[in-house]
C-alpha positions, -999 to +999 in steps of 0.1 A: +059+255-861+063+282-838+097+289-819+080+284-786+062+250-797+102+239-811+116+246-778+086+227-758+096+200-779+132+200-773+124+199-741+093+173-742+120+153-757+148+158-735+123+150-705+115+119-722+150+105-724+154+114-688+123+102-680+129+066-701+166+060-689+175+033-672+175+037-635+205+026-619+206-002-592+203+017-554+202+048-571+163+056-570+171+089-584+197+085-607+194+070-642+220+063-673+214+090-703+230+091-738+253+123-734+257+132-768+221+130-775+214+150-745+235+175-755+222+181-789+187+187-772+205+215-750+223+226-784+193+230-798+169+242-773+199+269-764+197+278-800+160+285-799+161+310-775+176+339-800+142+331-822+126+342-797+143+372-786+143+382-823+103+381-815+099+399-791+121+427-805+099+425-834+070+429-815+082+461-798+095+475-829+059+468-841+041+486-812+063+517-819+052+517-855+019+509-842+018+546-821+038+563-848+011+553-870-015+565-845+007+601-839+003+603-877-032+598-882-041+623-855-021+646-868-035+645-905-068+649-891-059+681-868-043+697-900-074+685-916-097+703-888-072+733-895-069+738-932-109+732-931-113+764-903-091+781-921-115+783-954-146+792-936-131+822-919-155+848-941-183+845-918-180+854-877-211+826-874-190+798-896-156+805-881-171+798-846-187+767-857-157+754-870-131+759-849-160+742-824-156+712-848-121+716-850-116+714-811-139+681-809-122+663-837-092+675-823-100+662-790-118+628-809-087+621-826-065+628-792-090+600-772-085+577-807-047+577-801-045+577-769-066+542-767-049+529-797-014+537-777-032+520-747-040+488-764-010+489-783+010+489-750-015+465-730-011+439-760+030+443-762+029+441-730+008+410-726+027+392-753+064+404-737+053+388-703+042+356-719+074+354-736+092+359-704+073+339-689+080+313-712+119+317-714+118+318-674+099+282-676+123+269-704+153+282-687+144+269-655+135+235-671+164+235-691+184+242-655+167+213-639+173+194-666+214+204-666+218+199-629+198+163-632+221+156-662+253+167-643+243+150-607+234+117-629+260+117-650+288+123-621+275+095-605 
């Protein structure tokens, strides 16, 4: 189970003891909750959160090995396109065609990395901001949850 689906469930479950507590009399809004065991839930769900932090450094450290990979590749093929010029330079004729190769594979494998780096960064990206996105939602549930807790439970 996923990190995210464990901390859903914490909270699922702490939103269901809230949810099924007893409500008290005149108090519409106010219920009676087992501390301890809403406490754990916190405890846990808090614990959680450095899972997923852990992910998301992961998944930058990832996309930097990702472009580093790209940088590499590129590069092999422009010493590739160089080493390769550099045998055909007998011939006026084959030295021109070449280093005309060499400038397009050159200029191939420069588009190649720059879209790799681009969907590299789009899909960090995307997965960053639905991990914040995520921890904003927990946190703020988990907020809700705290001030419902305290408000109920200093009544």
């Amino acid at each position: 189970m996923s990190n995210g689906n464990r901390i859903q469930e914490l909270l699922d479950s702490l939103h269901a003891m809230v949810t099924e507590a007893w409500g008290i009399p005149l108090g519409a809004e106010k219920c009676v909750i087992e501390r301890d065991k809403a406490l754990d839930l916190l405890d846990d769900i808090r614990a959680q959160f450095p899972q997923e932090l852990a992910e998301a450094k992961r998944l930058v450290e990832a996309r930097a090995d990702f472009i580093n990979n790209a940088k590499r590749e590129a590069e092999a093929v422009r010493k590739a396109a160089e080493e390769r010029a550099r045998q055909l330079v007998d011939e006026q004729e084959i030295l021109r065609i070449v280093k005309a190769r060499s400038a397009e594979m050159l200029a191939s494998a420069e588009r190649t990395s720059a879209e790799l780096r681009r969907v590299a960064n789009e899909y960090v990206d995307d997965t960053l901001r639905r991990t914040e996105e995520a921890l904003a939602a927990a946190l703020s549930e988990l907020r809700d949850s705290r001030a419902k807790f305290k408000s109920a439970s200093q009544q």
